[in-house]
C-alpha positions as CSV (number, residue, x, y, z in Angstrom):
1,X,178.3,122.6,-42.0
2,X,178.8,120.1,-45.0
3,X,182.7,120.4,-45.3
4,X,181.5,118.8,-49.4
5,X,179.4,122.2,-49.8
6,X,182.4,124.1,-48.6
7,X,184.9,122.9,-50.8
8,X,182.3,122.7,-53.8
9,X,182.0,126.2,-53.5
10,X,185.1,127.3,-53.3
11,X,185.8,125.4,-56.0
12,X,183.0,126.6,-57.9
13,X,184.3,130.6,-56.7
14,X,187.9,129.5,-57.5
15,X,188.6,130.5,-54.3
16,X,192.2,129.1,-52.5
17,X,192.9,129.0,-49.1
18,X,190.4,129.8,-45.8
19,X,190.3,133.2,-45.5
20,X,186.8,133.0,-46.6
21,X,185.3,129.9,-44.8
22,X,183.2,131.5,-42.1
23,X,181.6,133.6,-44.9
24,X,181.0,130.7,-47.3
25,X,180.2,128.7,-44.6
26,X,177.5,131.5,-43.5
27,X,176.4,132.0,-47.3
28,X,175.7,127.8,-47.9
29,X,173.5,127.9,-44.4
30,X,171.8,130.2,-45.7
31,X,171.2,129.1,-49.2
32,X,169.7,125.9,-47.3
33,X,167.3,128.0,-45.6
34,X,166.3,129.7,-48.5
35,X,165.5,126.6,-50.6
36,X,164.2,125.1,-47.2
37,X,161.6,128.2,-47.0
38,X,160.9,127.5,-50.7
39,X,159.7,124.2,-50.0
40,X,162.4,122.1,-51.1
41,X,164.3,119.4,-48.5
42,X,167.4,119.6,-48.4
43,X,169.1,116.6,-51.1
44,X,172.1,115.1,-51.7
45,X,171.6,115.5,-55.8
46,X,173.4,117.6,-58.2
47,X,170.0,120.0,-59.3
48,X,170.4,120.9,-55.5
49,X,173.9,121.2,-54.9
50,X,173.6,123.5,-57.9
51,X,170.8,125.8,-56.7
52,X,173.2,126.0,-53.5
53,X,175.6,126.9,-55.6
54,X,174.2,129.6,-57.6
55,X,172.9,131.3,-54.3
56,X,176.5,131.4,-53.2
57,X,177.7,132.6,-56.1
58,X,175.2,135.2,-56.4
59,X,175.7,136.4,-52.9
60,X,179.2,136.2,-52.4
61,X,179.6,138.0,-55.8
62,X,176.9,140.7,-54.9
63,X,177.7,141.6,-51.7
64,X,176.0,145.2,-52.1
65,X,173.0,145.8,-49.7
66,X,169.6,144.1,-51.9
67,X,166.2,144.4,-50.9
68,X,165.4,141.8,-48.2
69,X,164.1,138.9,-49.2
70,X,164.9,139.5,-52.9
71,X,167.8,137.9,-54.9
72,X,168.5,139.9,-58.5
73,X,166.7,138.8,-62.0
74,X,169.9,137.4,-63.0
75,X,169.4,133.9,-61.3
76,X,165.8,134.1,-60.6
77,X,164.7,132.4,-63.7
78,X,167.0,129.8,-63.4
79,X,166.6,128.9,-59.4
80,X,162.9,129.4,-60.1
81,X,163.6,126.4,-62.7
82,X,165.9,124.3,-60.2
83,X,163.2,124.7,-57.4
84,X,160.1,123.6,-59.4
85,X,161.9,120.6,-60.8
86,X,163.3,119.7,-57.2
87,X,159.9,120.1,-55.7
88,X,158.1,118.0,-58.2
89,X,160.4,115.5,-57.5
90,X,159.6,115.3,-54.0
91,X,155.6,115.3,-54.9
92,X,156.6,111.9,-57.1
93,X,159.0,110.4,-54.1
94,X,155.9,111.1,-51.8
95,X,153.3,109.3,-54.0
96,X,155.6,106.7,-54.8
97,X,155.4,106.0,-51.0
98,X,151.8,105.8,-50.6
């Protein structure tokens, strides 16, 4: 896992010490997958690490059982946002290239 991810998170959470490391640790591989599934590579950028970031957030905040799949309307609008932009990006980088 991206030790950089770890510590922006628990930065971001304000979280000190490790206690929490295997769970952050489970929440950022999974917030990959997640943009992954949604079409978006995964990115060294800022609109990125903040999507990541915001899934985290959401999750290790929320930890109440959710309907699979589904992530609350709080953050929808705003991922939704970070994932268009991210994956229009990727349709420029691509056409740049051919």
């Amino acid at each position: 896992m991206n030790t950089d991810l770890l510590e922006l998170a628990k930065e971001y959470l304000r979280i000190d010490g490790d206690q929490d490391n295997k769970l952050l640790g489970l929440l950022i591989n999974s917030a990959k997958n997640y943009m992954s599934n949604a079409g978006v590579k995964e990115k060294e950028d800022e609109l990125y690490q903040l999507a990541i970031m915001m899934l985290v957030t959401h999750w290790y905040e929320n930890r109440q059982q959710n309907e699979f799949g589904k992530i609350s309307s709080a953050i929808e609008m705003g991922l939704q946002t970070i994932i268009l932009q991210l994956k229009a990006g990727d349709l420029v980088d691509q056409s740049s290239e051919v």
